[in-house]
C-alpha positions as CSV (number, residue, x, y, z in Angstrom):
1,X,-46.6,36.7,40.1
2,X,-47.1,35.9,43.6
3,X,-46.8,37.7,46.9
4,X,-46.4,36.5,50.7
5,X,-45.6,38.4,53.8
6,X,-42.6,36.5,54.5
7,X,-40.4,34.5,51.6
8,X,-38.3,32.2,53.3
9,X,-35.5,30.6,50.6
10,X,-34.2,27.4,52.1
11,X,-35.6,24.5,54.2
12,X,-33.1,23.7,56.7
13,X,-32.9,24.2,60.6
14,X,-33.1,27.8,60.1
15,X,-35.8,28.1,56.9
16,X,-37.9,25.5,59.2
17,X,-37.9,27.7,63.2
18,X,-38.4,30.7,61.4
19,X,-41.3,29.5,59.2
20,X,-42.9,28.4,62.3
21,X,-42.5,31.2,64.5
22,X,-43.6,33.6,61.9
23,X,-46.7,31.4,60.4
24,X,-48.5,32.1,63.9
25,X,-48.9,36.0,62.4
26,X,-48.2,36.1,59.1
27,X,-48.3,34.2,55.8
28,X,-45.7,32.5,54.5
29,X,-43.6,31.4,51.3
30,X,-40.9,28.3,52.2
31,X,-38.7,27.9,49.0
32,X,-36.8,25.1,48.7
33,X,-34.4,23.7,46.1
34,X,-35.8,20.4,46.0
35,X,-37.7,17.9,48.8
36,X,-38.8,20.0,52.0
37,X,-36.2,17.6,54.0
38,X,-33.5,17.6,51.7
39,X,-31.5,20.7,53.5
40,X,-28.3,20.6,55.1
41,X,-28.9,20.6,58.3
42,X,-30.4,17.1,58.1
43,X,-27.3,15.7,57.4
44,X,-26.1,16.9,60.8
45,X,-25.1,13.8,63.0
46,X,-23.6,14.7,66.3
47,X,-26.0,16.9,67.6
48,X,-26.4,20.4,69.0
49,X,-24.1,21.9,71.5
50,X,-25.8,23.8,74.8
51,X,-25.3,24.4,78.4
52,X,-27.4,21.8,79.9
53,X,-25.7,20.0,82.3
54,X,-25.1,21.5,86.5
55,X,-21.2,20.9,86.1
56,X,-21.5,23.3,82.7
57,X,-21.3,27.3,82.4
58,X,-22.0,29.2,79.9
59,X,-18.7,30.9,80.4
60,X,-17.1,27.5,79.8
61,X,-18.9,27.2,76.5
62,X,-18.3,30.9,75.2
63,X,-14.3,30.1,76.4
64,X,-14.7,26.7,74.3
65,X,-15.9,28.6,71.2
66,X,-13.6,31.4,71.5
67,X,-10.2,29.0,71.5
68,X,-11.7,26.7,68.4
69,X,-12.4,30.7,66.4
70,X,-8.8,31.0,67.1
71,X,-9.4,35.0,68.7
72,X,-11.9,36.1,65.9
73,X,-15.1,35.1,67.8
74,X,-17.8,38.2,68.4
75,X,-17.8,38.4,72.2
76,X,-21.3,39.6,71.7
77,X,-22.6,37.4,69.4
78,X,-21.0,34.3,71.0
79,X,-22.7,35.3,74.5
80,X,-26.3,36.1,72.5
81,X,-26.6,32.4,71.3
82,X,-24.8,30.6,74.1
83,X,-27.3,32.6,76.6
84,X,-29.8,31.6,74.8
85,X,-29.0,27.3,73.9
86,X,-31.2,26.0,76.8
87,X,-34.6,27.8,75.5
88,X,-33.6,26.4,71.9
89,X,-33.4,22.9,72.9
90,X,-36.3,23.3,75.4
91,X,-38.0,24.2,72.0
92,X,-37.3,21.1,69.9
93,X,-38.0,19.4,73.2
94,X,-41.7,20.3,72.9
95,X,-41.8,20.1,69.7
96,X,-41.4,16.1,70.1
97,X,-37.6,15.8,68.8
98,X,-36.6,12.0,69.7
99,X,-33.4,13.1,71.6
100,X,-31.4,9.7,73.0
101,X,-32.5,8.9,76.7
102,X,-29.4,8.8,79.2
103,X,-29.4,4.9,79.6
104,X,-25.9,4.8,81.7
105,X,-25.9,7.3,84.1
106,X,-23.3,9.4,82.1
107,X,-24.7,13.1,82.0
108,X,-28.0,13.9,81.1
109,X,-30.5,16.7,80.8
110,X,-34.2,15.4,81.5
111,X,-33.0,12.4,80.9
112,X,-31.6,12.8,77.7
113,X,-27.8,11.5,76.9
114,X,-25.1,14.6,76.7
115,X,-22.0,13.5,74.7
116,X,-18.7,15.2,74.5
117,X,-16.8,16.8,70.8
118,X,-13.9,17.7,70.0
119,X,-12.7,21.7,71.7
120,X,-15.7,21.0,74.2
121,X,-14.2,21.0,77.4
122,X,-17.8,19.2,78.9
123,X,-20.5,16.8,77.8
124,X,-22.9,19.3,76.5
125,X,-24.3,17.9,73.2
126,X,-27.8,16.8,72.9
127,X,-27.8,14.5,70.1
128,X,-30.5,11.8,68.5
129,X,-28.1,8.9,68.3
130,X,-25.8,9.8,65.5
131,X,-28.8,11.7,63.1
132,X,-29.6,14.7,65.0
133,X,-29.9,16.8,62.0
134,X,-32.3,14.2,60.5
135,X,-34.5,13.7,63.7
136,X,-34.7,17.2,64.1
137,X,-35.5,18.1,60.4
138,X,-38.1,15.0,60.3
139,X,-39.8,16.6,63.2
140,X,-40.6,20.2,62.3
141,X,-41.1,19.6,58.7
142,X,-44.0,17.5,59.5
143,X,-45.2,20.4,61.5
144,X,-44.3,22.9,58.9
145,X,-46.0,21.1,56.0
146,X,-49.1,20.9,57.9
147,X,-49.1,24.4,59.0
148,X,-52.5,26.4,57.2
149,X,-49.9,29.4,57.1
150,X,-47.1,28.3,55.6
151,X,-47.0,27.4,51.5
152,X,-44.1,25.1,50.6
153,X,-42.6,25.3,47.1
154,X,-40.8,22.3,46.5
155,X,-38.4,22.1,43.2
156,X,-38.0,26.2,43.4
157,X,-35.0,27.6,43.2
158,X,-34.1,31.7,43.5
159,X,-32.2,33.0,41.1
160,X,-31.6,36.9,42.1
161,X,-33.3,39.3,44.8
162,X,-35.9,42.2,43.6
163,X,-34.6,45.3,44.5
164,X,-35.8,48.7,44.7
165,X,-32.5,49.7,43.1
166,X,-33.3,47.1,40.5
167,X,-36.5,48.3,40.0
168,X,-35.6,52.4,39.8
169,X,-37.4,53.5,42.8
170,X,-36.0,56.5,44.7
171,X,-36.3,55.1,48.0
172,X,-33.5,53.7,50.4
173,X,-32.5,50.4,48.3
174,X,-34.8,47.7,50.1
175,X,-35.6,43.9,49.1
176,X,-39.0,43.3,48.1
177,X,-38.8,39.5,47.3
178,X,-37.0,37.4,44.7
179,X,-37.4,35.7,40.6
180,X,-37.7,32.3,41.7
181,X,-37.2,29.4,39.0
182,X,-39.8,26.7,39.1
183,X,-37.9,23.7,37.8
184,X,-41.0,21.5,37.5
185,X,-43.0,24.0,35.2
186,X,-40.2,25.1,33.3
187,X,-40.5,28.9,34.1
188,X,-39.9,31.7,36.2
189,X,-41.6,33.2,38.8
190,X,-42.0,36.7,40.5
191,X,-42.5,36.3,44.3
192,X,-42.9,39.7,46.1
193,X,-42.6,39.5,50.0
194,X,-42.3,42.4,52.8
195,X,-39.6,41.0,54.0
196,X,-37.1,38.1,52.9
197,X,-35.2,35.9,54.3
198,X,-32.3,33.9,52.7
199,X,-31.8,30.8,54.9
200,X,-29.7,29.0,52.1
201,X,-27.0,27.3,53.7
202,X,-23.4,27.1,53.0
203,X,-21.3,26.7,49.7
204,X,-19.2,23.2,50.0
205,X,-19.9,22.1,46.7
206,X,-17.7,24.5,45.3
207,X,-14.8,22.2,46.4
208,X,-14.4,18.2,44.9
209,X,-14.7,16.6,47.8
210,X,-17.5,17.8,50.5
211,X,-19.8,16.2,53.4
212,X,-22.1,18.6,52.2
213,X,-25.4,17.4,49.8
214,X,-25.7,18.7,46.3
215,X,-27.7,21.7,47.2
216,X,-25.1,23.6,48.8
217,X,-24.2,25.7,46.2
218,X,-23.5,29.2,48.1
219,X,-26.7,30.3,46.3
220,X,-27.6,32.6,49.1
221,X,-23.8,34.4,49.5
222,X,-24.3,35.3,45.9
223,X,-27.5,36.3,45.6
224,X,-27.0,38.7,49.0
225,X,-23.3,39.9,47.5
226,X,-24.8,40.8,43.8
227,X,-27.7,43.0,46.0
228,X,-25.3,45.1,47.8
229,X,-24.6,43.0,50.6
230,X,-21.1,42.6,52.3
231,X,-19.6,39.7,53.4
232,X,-16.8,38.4,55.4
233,X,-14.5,35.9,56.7
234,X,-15.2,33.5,53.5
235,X,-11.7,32.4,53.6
236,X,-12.3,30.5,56.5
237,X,-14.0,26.9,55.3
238,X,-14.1,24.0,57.9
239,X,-12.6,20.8,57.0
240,X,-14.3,18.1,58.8
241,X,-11.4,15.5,59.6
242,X,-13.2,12.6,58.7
243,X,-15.1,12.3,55.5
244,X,-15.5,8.2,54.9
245,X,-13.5,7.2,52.5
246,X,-15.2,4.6,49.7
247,X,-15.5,4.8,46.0
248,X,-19.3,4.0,46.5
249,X,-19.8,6.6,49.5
250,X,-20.5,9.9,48.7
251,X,-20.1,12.4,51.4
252,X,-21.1,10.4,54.0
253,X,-19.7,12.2,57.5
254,X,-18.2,10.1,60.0
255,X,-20.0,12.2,63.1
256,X,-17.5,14.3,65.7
257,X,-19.0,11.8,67.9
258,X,-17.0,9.1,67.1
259,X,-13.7,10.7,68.4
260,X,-15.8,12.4,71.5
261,X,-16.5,8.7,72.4
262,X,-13.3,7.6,72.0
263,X,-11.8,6.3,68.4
264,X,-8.5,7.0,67.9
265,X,-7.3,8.1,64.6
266,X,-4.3,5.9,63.0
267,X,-2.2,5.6,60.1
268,X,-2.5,2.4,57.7
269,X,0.3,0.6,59.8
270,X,-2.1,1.3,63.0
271,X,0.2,4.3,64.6
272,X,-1.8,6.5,66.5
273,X,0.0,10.4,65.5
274,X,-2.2,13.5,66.7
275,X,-0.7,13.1,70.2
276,X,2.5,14.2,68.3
277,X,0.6,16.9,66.4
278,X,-1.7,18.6,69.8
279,X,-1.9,17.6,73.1
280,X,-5.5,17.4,73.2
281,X,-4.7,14.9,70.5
282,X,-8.1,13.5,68.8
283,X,-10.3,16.5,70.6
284,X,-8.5,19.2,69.3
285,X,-10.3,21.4,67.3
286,X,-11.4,20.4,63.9
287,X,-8.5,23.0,61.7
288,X,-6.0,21.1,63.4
289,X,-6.6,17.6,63.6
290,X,-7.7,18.4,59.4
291,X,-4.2,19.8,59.2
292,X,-2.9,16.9,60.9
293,X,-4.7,14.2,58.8
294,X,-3.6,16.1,55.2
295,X,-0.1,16.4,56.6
296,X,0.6,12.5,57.5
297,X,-1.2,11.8,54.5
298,X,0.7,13.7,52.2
299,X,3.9,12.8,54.4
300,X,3.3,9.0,53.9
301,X,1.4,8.6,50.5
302,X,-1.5,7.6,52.2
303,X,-4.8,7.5,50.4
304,X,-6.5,8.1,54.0
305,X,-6.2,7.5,57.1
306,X,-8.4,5.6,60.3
307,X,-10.7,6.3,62.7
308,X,-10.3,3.6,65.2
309,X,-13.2,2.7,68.0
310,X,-13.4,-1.3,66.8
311,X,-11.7,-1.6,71.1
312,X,-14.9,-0.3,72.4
313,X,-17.6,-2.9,73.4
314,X,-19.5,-3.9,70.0
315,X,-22.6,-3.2,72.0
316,X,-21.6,0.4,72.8
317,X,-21.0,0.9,69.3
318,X,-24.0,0.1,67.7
319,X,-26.0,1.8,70.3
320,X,-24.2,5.2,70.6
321,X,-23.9,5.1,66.2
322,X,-26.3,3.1,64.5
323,X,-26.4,5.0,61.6
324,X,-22.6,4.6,61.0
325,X,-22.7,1.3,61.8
326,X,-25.1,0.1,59.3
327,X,-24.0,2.4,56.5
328,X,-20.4,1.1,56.7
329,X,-21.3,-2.2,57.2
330,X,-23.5,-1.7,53.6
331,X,-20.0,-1.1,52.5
332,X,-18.2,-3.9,53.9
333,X,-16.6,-2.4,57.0
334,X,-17.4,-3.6,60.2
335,X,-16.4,-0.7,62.8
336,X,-16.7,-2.8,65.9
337,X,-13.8,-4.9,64.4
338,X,-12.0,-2.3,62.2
339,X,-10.9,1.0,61.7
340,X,-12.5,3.3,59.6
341,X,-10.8,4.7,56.7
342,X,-11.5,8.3,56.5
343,X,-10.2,12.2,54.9
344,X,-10.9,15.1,55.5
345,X,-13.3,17.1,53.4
346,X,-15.5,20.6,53.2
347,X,-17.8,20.6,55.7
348,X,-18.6,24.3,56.7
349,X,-18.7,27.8,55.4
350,X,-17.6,29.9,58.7
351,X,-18.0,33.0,56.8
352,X,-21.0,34.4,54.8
353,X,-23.3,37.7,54.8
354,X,-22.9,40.3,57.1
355,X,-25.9,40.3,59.6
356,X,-26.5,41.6,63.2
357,X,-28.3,39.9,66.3
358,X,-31.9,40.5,64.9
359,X,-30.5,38.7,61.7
360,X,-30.2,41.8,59.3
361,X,-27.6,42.3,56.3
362,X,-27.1,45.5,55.0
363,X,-30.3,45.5,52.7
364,X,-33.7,46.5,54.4
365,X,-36.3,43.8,54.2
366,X,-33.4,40.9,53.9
367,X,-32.3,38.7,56.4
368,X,-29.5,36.0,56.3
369,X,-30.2,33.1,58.8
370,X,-27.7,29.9,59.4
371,X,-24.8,29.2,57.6
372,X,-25.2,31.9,54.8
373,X,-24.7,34.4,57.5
374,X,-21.3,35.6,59.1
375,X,-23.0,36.5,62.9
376,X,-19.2,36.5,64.6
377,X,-19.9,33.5,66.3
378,X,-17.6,30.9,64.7
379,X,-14.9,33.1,64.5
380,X,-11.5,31.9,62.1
381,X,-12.9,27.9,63.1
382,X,-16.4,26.5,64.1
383,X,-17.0,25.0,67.5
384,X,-18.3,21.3,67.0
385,X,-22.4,21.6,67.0
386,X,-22.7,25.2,67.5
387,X,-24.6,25.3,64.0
388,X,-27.6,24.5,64.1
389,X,-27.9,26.1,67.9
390,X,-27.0,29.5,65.7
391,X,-30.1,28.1,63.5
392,X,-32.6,28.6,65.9
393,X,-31.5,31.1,68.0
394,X,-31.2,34.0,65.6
395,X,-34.0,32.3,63.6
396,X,-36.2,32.8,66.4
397,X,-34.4,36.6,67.2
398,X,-34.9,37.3,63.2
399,X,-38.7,36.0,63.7
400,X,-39.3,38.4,66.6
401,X,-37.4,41.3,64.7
402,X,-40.3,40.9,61.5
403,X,-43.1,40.8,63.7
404,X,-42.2,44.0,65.0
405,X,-42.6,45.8,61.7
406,X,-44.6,47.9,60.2
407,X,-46.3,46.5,57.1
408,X,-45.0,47.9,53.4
409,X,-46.7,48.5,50.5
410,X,-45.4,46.5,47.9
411,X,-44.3,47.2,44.4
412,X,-45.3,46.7,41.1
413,X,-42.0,44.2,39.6
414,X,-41.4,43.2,35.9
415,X,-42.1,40.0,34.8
416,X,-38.6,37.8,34.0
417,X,-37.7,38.7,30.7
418,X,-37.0,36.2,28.5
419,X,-37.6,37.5,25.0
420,X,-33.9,38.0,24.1
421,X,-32.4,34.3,25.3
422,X,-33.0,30.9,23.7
423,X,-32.5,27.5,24.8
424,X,-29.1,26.3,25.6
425,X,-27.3,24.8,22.6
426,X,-24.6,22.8,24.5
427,X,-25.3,22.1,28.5
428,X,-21.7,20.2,28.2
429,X,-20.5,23.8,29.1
430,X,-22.1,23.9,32.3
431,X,-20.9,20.2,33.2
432,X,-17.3,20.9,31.9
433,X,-17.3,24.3,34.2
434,X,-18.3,22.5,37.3
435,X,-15.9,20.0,37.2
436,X,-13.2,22.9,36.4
437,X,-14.3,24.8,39.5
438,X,-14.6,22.0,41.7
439,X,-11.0,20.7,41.2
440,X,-9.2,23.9,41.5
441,X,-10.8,25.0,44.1
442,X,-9.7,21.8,46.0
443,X,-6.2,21.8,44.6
444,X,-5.5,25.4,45.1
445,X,-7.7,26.8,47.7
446,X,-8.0,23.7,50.1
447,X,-6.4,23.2,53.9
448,X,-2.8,24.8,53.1
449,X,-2.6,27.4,50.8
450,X,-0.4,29.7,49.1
451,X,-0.6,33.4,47.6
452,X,0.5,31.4,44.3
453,X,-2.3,28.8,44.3
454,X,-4.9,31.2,45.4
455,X,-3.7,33.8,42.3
456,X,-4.0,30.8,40.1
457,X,-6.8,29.7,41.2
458,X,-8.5,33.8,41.0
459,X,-7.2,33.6,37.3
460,X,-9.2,30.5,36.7
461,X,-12.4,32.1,38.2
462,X,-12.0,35.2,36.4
463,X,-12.0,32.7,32.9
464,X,-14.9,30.9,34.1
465,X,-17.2,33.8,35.1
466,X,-16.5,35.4,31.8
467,X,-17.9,32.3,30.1
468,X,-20.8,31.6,32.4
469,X,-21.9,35.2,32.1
470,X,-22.3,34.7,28.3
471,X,-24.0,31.6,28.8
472,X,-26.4,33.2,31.6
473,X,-27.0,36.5,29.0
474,X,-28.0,34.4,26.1
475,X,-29.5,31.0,27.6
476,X,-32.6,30.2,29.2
477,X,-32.1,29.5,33.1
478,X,-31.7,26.1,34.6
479,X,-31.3,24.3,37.9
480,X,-27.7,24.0,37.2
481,X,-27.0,27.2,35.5
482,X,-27.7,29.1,38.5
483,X,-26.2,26.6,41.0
484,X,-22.9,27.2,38.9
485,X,-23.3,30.9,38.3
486,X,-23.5,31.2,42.2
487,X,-21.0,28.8,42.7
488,X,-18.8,30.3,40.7
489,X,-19.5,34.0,42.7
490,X,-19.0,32.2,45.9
491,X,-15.2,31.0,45.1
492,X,-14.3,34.6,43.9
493,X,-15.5,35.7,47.3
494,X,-13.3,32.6,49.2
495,X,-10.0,33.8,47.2
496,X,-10.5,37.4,47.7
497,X,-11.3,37.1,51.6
498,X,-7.7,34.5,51.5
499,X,-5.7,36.7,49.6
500,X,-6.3,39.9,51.8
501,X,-5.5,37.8,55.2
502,X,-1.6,37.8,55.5
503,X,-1.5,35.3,58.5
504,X,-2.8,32.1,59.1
505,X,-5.3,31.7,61.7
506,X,-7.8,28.8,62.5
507,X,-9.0,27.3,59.2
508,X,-6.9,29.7,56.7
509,X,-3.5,28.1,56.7
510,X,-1.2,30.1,54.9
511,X,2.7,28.7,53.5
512,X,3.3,32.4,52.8
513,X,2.3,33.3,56.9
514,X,2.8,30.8,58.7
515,X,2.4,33.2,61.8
516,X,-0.7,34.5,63.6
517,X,-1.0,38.4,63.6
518,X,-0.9,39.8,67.0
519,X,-4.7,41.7,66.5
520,X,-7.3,39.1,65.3
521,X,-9.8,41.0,62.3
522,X,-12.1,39.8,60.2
523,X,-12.0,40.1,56.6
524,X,-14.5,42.4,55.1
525,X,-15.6,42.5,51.6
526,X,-18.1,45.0,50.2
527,X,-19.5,45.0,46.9
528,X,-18.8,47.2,43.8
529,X,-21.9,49.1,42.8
530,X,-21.2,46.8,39.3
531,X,-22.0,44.1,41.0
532,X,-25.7,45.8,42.0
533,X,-26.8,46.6,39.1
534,X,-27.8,43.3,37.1
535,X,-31.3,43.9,36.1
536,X,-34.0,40.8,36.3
537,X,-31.9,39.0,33.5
């Protein structure tokens, strides 16, 4: 059994600012699924979206972010983070983040480049060539791992929240820390904390085809929903238009960037089409130039289509994306000369647990920070690189929220009980029932749905959690047990929150209702008292 002040599961953008701007008071416990930099937010490439520029407003922003949520954007919420984006990038300014130097005379903040994405109607992304998220993450995790407060877990993975309700203890129901599966040692671990904070990411490996890395299995949505959490607007999952597409390139994001700069998107014959589809054509919002991309796709037979910016200077391309350059070039495609061939795929969960400005849910002592939380900022479509600015804005708010507490006494918590479970007999099952989520969810609940795909697809789940329940009652935990168990959670949760909306808006288009509703509202889903009362196995 351990304890910790704070236990911080997840080691991305919003696990990392946190963990820093808590360690200066408190201890803390960063849990994270595998390597300290292997979170999501280090796959980020464009860069992080602020009002830095003279010619910029923060008006302009919150108006930018309110047309790409399509009308469901918090006004609130939106203003909170936008107000604060300068004193967030100031931040990883001083903390040494190698942000690219203006060499042009384009638009700059302190000298650093500000490029342009699409639904931004300025130059206001700050941006480390085209691996932001990496720079970034490379940056505080060396301060993090060198921090005398902070104690990283590396190859830990949570598997449920401790509850007082959990534990019988007539008190307001309150989260006192989580079982937490060591996969190196084989065994599971009780980690008590006075407060916890689920900074877990997003879920886009429960569809086939994702930009997202393997450890974004929605753990955190699950974990928060079977503790009494609610959760909304999980119908709404960003397609980023342009996935590269290779047999031998797994979810490897061609950045935003590209089309900010420039490219052109074209079918295989070279015809340029989203000027026919919206008149901002390649910078419209990500839903529609998705839509756009599945539609001539499907309309022509295409296996993909391609991102074009081989007309721009060769010396312009390598500088402003070095990393795409060099990765596609591995492959055999030289973008200075070619376009690149590109589909969409899941890229971001808009939606998640419901949390205010201080980074609350609904549980006392638990906080959701990043993209497990639904804040009302991204509204039915998220604005290019407003992410990880949500990150470390309400990771710093969340900070300054826990600091402010008074200290709890902590319980006494059960050991995991294993005594009734054995080892797995056949692990095919878990392997077989990925796969089976994985597909349907793509087939049924992708870009354009139906009421009949997303019923087929709820039957399916319904089959599927049946069997993984057995499996979880009577088998020893693993890594990928509980990445499929939540998984699993997290697509019930997507087909419930698209069933109830009977429009289409932003990111959830709809054959059924094909209109917009006249009053934009979110989806709210709140959890049976069934779902609270799973014990510590």
């Amino acid at each position: 059994m351990r304890s910790s002040d704070i236990l911080i599961i997840g080691s991305g953008l919003a696990g990392m600012t946190m963990a820093l701007q808590l360690a200066e008071r408190h201890q803390v416990a960063l849990v994270t699924k595998r390597a300290l930099r292997d979170g999501g937010s280090g796959w980020a490439q464009g860069g992080i979206a602020a009002v830095l520029d003279n010619a910029d407003s923060i008006e302009s922003h919150i108006r930018d972010t309110q047309i790409a949520g399509a009308g469901l954007c918090d006004e609130a919420a939106t203003r909170f983070i936008v107000e604060n984006s300068r004193a967030a990038i100031d931040w990883l300014i001083a903390m040494g983040v190698p942000f690219t130097r203006d060499n042009h005379g384009e638009t700059s903040y302190q000298g650093y480049h500000l490029t342009r994405e699409g639904g931004h109607s300025h130059r206001r992304i700050i941006h480390a060539a085209d691996a932001t998220g990496a720079a970034v993450i490379d940056t505080l995790a060396g301060k993090v791992a060198a921090h005398p407060n902070i104690t990283v877990l590396e190859e830990h993975i949570a598997i449920d929240l401790i509850t007082s309700e959990k534990l019988g203890r007539a008190e307001e129901n309150r989260c006192y820390g989580a079982y937490i599966y060591d996969k190196n040692a084989d065994r599971v671990e009780t980690m008590l904390a006075q407060h916890t904070v689920l900074a877990t990411g997003g879920a886009g490996k429960v569809y086939l085809y994702t930009t997202n890395p393997d450890v974004s299995t929605g753990d955190g949505i699950a974990m928060g929903w079977r503790a009494g959490c609610r959760v909304a607007n999980m119908e709404f999952i960003q397609f980023h238009p342009t996935c590269l597409y290779h047999p031998h390139a797994k979810s490897f994001l061609i950045s935003e960037a590209v089309r900010g700069e420039g490219g052109i998107l074209r079918l295989p014959d070279g015809t340029r089409f989203m000027p026919q589809h919206d008149e901002r054509a390649e910078l419209a919002p990500r839903d529609i130039v998705a839509r756009a991309i599945d539609f001539e796709m499907k309309k022509g037979g295409y296996d993909c289509v391609y991102l074009d910016i081989s007309y721009k200077p060769a010396a312009f391309v390598k500088e402003h994306f070095p990393t795409i350059y060099q990765r596609c070039l591995e492959l055999g495609i030289d973008i200075t000369k070619q376009g690149i061939p590109v589909v969409p795929a899941a890229h971001y969960t808009c939606g998640g647990l419901v949390t205010d400005m201080d980074g609350r849910t609904d549980l006392a002592g638990l906080y959701g920070i990043g993209e497990v939380a639904y804040t009302g900022l991204h509204g039915a479509n998220r604005l290019a690189s407003n992410s990880l600015l949500e990150c470390m804005v309400l990771g710093k708010a969340a900070a300054a929220h826990i600091m402010k507490q008074a200290p709890v006494t902590l319980p006494c918590a059960p050991e995991w009980d294993e005594s009734r479970v054995s080892d797995a007999d056949e692990e095919v099952v878990i392997s077989h029932n990925w796969d089976e989520l994985r597909r349907f969810m793509w087939d049924y609940v992708g870009i354009v749905r139906t009421n009949k795909r997303l019923e087929r697809a709820l039957h399916r789940i319904d089959l599927l959690q049946r069997e993984i329940n057995e499996f979880y009652s009577h088998f020893r935990v693993s890594n990928d047990l509980i990445e499929l168990r939540n998984l699993v959670q997290t697509a019930e949760l997507i087909v419930h929150c698209a069933l109830a909306r009977k429009e289409s808006r932003g990111l959830h288009f709809s054959r059924d209702y094909p209109d917009s509703n006249a009053e934009a509202r979110p989806t709210l889903l709140s959890p049976p008292l069934l779902a609270r009362k799973t014990g510590n196995r």
